[in-house]
C-alpha positions as CSV (number, residue, x, y, z in Angstrom):
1,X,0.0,0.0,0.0
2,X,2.9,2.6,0.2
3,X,2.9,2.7,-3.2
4,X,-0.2,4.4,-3.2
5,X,0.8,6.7,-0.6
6,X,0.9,10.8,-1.3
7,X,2.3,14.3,0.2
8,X,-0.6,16.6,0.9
9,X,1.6,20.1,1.0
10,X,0.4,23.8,2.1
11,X,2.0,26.0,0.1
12,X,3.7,29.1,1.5
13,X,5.9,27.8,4.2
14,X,8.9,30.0,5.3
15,X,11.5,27.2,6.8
16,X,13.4,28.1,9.1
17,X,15.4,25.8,11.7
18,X,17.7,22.6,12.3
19,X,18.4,19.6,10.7
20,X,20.4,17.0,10.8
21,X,22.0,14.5,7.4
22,X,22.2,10.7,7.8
23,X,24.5,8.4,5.8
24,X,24.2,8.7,2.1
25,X,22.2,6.2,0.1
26,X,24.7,5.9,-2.5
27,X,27.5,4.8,-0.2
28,X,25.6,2.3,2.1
29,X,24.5,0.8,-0.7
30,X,27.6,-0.1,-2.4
31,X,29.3,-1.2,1.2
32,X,27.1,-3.1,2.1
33,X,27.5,-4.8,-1.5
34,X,30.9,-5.0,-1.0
35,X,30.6,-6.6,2.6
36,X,30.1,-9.7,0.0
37,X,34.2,-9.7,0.2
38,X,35.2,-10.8,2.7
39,X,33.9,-13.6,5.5
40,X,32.6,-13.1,8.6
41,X,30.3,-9.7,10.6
42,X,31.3,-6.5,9.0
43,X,29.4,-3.5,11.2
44,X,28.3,-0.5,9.1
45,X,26.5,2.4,11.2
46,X,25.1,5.9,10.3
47,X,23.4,3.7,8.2
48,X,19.7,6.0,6.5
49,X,16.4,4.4,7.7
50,X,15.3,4.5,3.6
51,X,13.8,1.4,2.2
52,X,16.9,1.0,0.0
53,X,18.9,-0.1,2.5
54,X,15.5,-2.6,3.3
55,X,15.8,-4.1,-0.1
56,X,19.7,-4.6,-0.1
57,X,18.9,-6.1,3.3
58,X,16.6,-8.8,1.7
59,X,19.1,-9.0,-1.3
60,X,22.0,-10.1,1.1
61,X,20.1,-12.5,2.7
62,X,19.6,-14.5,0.0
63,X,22.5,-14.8,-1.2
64,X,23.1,-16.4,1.6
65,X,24.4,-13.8,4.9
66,X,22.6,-12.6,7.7
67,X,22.0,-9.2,8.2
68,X,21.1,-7.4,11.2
69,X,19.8,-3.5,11.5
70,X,19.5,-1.9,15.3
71,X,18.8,1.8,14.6
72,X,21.4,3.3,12.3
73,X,23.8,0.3,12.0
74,X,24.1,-3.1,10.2
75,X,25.7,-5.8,10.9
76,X,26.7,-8.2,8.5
77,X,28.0,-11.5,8.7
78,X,29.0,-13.1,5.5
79,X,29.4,-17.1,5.2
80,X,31.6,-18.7,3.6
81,X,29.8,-20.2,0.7
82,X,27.8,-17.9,-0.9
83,X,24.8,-17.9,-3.5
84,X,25.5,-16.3,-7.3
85,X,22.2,-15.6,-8.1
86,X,20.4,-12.4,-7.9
87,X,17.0,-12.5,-8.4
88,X,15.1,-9.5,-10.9
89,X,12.2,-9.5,-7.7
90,X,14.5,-7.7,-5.5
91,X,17.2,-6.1,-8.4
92,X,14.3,-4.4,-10.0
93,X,13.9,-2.6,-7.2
94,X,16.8,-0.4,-7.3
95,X,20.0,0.1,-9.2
96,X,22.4,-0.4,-6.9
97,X,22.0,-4.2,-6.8
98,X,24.2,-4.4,-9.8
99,X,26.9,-3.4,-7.4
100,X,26.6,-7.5,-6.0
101,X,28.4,-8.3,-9.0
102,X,32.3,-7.3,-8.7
103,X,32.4,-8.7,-5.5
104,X,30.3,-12.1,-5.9
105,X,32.6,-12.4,-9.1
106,X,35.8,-11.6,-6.8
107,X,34.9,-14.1,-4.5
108,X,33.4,-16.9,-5.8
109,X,34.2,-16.7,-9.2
110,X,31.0,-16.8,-10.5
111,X,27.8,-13.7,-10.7
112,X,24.5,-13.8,-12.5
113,X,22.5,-10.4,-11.6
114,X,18.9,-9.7,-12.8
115,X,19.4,-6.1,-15.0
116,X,18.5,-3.6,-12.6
117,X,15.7,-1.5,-12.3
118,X,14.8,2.0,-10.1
119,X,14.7,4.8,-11.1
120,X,13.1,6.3,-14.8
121,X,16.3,8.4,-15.2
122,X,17.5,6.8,-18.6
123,X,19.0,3.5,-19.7
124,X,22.6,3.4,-18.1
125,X,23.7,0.3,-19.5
126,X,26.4,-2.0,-18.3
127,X,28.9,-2.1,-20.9
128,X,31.4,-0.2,-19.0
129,X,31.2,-3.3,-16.2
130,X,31.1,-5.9,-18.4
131,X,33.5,-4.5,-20.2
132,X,36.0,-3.6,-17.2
133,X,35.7,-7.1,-15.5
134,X,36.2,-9.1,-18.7
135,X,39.4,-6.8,-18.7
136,X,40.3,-8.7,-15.3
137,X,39.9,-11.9,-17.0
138,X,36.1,-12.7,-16.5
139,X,34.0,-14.0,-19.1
140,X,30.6,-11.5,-18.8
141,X,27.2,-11.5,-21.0
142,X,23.7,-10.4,-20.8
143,X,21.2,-14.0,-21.3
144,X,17.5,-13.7,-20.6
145,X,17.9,-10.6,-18.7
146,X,20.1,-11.5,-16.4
147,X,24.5,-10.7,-16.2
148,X,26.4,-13.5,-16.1
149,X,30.0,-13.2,-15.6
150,X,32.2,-16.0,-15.0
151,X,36.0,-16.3,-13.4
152,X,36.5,-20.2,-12.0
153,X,40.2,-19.6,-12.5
154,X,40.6,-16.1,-10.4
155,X,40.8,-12.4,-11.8
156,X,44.2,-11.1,-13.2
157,X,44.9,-7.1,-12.6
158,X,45.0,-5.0,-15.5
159,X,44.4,-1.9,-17.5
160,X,41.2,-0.6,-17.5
161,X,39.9,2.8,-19.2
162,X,36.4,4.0,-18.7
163,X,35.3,5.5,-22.1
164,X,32.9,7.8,-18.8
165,X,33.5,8.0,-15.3
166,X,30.5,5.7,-14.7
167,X,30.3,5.9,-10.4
168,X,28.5,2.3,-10.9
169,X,31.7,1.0,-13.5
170,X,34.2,2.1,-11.0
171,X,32.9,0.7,-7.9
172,X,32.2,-3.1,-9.8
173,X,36.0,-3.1,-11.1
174,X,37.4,-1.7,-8.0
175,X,35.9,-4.0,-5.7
176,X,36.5,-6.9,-8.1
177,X,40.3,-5.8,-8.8
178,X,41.0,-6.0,-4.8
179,X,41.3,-10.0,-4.8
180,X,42.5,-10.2,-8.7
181,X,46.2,-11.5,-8.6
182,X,48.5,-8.2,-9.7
183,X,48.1,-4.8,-10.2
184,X,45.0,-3.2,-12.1
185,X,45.0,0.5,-13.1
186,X,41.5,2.1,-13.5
187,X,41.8,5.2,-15.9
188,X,39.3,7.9,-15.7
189,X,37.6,6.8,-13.1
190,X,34.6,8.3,-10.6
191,X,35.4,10.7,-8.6
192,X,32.3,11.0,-6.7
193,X,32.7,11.2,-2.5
194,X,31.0,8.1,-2.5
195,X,33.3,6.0,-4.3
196,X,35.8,7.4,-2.2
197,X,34.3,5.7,0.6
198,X,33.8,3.0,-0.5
199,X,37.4,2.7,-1.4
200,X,38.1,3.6,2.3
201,X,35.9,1.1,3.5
202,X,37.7,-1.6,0.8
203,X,41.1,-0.4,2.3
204,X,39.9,-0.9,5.9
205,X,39.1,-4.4,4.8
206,X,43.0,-4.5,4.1
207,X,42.4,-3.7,0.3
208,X,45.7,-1.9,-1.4
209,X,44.2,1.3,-3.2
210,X,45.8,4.3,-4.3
211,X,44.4,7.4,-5.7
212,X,41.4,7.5,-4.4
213,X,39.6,10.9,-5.1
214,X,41.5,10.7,-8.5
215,X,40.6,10.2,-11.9
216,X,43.4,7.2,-11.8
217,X,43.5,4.4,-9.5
218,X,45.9,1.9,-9.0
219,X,44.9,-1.4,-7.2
220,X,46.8,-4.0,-6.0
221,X,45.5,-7.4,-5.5
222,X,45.1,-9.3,-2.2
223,X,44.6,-12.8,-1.3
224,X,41.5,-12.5,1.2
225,X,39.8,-9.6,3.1
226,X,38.9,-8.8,6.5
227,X,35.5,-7.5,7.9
228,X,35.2,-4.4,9.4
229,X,33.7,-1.3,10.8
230,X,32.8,1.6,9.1
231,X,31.0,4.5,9.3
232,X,28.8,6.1,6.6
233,X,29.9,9.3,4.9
234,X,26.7,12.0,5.0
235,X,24.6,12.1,2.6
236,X,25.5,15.3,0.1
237,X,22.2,15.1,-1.6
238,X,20.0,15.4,1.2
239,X,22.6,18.0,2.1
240,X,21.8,19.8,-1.0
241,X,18.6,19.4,-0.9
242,X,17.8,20.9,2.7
243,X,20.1,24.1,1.1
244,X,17.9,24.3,-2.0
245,X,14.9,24.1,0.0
246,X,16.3,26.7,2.2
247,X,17.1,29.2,-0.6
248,X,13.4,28.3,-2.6
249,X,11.3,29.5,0.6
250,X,13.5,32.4,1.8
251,X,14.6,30.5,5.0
252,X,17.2,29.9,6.9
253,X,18.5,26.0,8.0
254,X,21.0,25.1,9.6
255,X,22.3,21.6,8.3
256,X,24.1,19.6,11.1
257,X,26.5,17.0,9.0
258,X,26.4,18.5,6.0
259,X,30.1,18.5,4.4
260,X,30.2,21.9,2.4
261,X,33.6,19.9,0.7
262,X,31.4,17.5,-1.0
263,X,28.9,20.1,-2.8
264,X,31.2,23.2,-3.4
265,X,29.6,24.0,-7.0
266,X,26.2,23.6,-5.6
267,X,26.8,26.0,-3.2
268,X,28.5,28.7,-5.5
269,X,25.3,28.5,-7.4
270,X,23.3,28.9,-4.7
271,X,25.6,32.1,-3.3
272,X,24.6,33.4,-7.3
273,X,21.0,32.9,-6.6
274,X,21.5,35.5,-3.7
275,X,21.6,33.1,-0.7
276,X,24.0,33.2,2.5
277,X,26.1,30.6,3.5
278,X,28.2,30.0,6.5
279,X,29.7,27.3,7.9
280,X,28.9,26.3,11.1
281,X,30.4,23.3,13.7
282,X,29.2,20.8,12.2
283,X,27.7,21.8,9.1
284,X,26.6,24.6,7.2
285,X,24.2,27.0,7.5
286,X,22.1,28.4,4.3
287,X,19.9,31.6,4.2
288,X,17.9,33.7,1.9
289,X,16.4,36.8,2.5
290,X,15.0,37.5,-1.0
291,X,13.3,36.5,-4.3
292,X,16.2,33.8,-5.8
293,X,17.8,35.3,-8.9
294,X,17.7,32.6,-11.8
295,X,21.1,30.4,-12.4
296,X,22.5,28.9,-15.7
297,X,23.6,24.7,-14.5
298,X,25.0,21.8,-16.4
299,X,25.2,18.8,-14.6
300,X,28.7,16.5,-15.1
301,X,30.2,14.1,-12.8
302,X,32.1,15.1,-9.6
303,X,32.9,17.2,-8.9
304,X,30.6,19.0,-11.3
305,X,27.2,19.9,-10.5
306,X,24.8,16.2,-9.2
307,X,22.5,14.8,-11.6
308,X,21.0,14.6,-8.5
309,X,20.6,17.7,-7.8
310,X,19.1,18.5,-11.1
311,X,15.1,18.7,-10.1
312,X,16.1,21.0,-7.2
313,X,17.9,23.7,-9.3
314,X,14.9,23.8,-12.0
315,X,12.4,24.2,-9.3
316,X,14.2,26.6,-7.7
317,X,14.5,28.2,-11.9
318,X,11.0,27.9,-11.8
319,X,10.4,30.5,-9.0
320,X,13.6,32.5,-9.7
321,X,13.7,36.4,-11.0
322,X,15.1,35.9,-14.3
323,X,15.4,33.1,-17.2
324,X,18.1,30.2,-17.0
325,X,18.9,27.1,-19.0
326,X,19.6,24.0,-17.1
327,X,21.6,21.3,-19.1
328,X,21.9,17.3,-18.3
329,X,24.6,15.7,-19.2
330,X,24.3,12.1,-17.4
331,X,20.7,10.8,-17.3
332,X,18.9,11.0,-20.9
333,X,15.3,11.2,-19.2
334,X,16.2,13.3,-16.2
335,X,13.4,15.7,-17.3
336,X,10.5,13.5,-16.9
337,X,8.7,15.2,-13.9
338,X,9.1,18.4,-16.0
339,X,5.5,18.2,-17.1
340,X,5.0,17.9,-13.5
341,X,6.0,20.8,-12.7
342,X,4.2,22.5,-15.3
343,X,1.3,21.6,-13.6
344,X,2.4,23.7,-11.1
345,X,2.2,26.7,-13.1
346,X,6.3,26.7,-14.0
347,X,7.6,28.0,-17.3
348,X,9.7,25.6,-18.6
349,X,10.5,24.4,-22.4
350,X,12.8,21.2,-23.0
351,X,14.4,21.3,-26.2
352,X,17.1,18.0,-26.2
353,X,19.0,17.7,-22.9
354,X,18.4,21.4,-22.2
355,X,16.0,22.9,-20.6
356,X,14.9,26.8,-20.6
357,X,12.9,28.4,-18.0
358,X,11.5,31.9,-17.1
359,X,10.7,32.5,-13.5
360,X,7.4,33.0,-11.9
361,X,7.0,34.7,-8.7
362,X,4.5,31.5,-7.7
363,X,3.3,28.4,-8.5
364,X,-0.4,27.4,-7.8
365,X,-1.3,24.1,-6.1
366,X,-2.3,20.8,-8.1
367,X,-2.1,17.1,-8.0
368,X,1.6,16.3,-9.5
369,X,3.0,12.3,-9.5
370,X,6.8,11.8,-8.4
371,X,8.7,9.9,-11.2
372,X,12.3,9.2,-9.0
373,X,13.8,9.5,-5.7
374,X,15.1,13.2,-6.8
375,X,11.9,14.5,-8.7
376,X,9.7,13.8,-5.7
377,X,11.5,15.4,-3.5
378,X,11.9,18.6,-5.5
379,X,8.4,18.6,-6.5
380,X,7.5,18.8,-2.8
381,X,10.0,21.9,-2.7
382,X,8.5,23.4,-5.9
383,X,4.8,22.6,-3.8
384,X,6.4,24.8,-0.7
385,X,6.6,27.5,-2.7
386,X,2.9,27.4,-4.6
387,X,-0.6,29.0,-3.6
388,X,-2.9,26.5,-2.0
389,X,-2.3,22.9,-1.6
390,X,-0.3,20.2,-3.8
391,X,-0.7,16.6,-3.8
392,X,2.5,14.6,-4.6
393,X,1.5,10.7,-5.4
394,X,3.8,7.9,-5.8
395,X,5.7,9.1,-2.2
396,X,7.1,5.7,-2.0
397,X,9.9,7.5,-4.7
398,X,11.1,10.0,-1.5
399,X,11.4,7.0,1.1
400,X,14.0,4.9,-1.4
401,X,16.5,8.1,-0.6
402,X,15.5,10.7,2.1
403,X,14.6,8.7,5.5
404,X,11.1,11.1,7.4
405,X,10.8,13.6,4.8
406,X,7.5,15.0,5.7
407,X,8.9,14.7,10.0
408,X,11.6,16.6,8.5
409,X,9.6,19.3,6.3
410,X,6.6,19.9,9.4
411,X,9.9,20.7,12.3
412,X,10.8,23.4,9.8
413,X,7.7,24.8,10.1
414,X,5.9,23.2,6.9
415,X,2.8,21.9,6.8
416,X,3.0,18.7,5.2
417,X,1.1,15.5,5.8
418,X,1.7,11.7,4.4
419,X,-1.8,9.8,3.4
């Protein structure tokens, strides 16, 4: 029934107040993915209560571990003999699964992993990981929707270039090239804070990595792994997100845990769009006294501008003074919920993977469906700043990535209600 679940949102909410960032969806993910490495408990905490990390949960499980979650940690333990299979019920779900198949490959020389599902963002295919691991001496294919990749003989380290820095490519080679026998170079690789932690969290497990943060990484293969203990990075998205939302209502939030290191463009833009921003102990603080002026984005990978980010900056354009063009450059279908928004009352053309829009000073309230994680949470941003009330269906979207979202919203002083 969550899937039917909706945001009910009075517009005209000024927020103002505290909040605080958990650990980022697209790092627990991928660690607890690469937990798959190495046998026995490995403990993750500042672990997000989303149901993500619910269906990674259930994905882990059958292939074989048992996993435990008390509060914000998870604990682990991996067997010895694992399964290979990951079923399309549970892979479907999300995108991230994919990330089961470096390390089940690593380990036990053998992966087959339903084709992923998640988000309608665009297509990302796989070559670039089927690609890199038969580079390390694995056999891969695509057969009645499922990868299979094969390695009964071990992985050998080699040279690997990524015609993009896919973040999904780079964390599948890296954490298969930890147990391949020699060295493995990956060349323009992810930079993305999240891959660094998870390369943190690999080297903890007694991984040899070097150049992490880089566009080259060099990797030296190890016989076995450890578990371990590791702590979440925060999440930069929801980081973002609170600033946008900040900035789009003329409010002022203090973020507790936000790392202004991991979203230094976003933040430029948002000092262009007028707002103020300090840091603070433990965060950052973000305020804005006035109408937003419009800004020009293009979204790349790290450390350009987040994808992610994408639906916040055009609802922000949508309520800006001024005209902007916002261009994506990593998802093909980023602008579904456009037409959503156009519901709303925002002016906004797409020609290609650009789109143009001309500021209103308001929206006006109507019945909008969230397409993605991202998309629902800026359309419930873009229905802050609209006369009368919005409904936002499909809130299901907004659990996968940011954990109480409507808690959050009503302690700023929003009036927002789940149903």
């Amino acid at each position: 029934m969550a899937s039917l679940d909706r945001f009910r949102v009075v517009g005209g909410a000024q927020l103002c107040g505290e909040v605080s960032v958990t650990g980022a969806k697209n790092s627990v993910l991928k660690l607890m993915a690469a937990s798959l490495l190495a046998v026995g408990k490995t403990t993750i905490t500042n672990v997000p209560e989303i149901a993500d990390v619910d269906i990674m949960s259930d994905l882990l499980t059958r292939l074989g571990c048992s996993v435990t979650h008390i509060r914000d940690c998870v604990i682990i333990d991996v067997p010895e003999s694992l399964g290979h299979r990951a079923d399309y019920d549970l892979v479907r779900k999300m995108r991230a699964s994919i990330n089961v198949l470096g390390p089940l490959v690593a380990r036990i020389g053998k992966a087959e992993v339903a084709l992923p599902g998640g988000d309608a963002i665009g297509s990302r295919g796989l070559d670039f990981h089927i690609k890199g691991l038969e580079n390390l001496g694995a056999k891969a294919h695509i057969e009645h929707g499922y990868v299979i990749a094969s390695a009964p003989h071990g992985l050998i380290g080699a040279s690997v270039e990524l015609d993009f820095p896919s973040v999904g490519a780079t964390e599948n080679i890296m954490t298969a090239a930890v147990l391949a026998k020699g060295i493995t170079t990956i060349d323009n690789a992810a930079r993305e804070p999240d891959v660094v932690d998870l390369g943190e969290f690999l080297i903890s497990m007694g991984a040899r990595i070097h150049g992490l943060g880089s566009s080259i990484l060099t990797i030296t293969g190890v016989e076995s792994l450890k578990p371990t203990s590791h702590s979440t990075i925060p999440d930069r998205i929801i980081t973002g997100t609170w600033a946008f939302a900040a900035a789009m209502t003329r409010g002022d939030i203090t973020i507790h845990g936000g790392r202004a290191v991991d979203l230094e463009l976003p933040l430029e833009k948002l000092a262009s769009a007028g707002a103020i921003i300090t840091s603070t102990a433990d965060g950052i603080r973000v305020r804005m006294d006035s109408r937003p002026k419009a800004i020009d984005v293009a979204t790349l990978p790290y450390p350009g501008f987040p994808t992610d980010l994408l639906p916040m900056v055009i609802a922000l354009n949508a309520i800006a003074d001024g005209h902007s063009l916002v261009t994506e450059n990593v998802f093909e279908s980023r602008f579904m919920f456009v037409n959503e928004l156009i519901r709303l009352g925002a002016q906004i053309s797409v020609d290609g993977h650009h789109a143009s829009i001309n500021g209103v000073p308001e929206l006006s309230g109507a019945p909008v469906e969230a397409t993605d994680i991202r998309a629902g949470a800026g359309l419930v941003l873009a229905a802050l700043v609209s006369e009368g009330e919005t409904t936002v269906d499909a809130a299901f979207h907004v659990d996968r990535g940011y954990p109480n979202f409507a808690e959050h919203l009503c302690s700023l002083g929003a009036k927002v209600s789940r149903e």
